[in-house]
C-alpha positions in Angstrom: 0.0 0.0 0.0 1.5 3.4 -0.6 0.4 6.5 1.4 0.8 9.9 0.5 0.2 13.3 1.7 0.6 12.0 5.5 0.5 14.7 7.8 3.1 13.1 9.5 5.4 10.1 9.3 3.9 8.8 12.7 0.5 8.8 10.9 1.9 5.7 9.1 1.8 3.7 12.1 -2.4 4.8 12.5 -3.0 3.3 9.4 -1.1 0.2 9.5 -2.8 -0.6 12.9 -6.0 -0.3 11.5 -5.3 -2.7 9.0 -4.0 -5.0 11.4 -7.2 -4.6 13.5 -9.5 -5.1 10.6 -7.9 -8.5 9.2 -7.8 -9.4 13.1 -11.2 -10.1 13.3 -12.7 -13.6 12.8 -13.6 -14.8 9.6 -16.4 -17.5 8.6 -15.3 -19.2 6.0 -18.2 -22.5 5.4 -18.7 -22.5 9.4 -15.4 -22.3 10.6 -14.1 -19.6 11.8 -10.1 -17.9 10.6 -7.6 -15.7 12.0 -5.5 -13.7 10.2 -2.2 -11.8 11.2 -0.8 -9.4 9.6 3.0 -8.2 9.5 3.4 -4.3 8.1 6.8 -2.9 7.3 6.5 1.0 6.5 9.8 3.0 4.9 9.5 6.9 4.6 10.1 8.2 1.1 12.7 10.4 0.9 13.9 9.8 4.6 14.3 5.6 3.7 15.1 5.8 0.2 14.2 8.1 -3.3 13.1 4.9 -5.6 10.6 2.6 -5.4 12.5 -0.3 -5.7 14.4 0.5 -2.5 11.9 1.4 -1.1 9.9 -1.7 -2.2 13.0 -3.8 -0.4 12.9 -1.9 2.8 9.7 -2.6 3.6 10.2 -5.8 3.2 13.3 -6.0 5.5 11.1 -3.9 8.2 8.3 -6.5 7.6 10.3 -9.5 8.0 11.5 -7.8 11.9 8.0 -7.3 12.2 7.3 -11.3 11.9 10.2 -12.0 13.8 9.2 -9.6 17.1 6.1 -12.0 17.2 3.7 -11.1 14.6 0.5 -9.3 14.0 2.6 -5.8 14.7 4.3 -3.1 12.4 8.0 -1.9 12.5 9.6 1.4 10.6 12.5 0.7 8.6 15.6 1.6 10.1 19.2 1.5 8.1 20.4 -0.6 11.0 17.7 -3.5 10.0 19.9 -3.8 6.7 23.1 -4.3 8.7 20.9 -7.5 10.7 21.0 -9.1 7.0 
């Protein structure tokens, strides 16, 4: 999903906690009920990177710590999360 004209990067976070409220909530699918998680990286365009293939890759990297802090949760991309790699 890409975002623009946030008023602020924090607003990022809002959004990606909705979504991971909404797909939280039980599903019937032919009587029996589903969970979904969901794992959201968010990078910051120009602060993370100026192209959208970088961009692209460091959400990626900041959704993969996501899944590993437990799931179900967002991270921010931070330059450090590439030195993890």
């Amino acid at each position: 999903m890409i975002l623009s004209n946030l008023g602020k990067p924090d607003d990022a976070s809002l959004v990606a906690q909705k979504i991971i409220d909404a797909l939280s909530k039980p599903y019937d699918l032919g009587g029996h009920g589903s969970f979904i998680t969901a794992s959201v990286g968010i990078t910051l365009y120009p602060d993370d990177a100026a192209d959208a293939e970088a961009l692209i890759k460091n959400a990626d990297v900041a959704m993969y710590r996501a899944k590993d802090l437990g799931r179900n949760t967002y991270q921010f991309f931070t330059k450090e999360m590439n030195d993890r790699r």
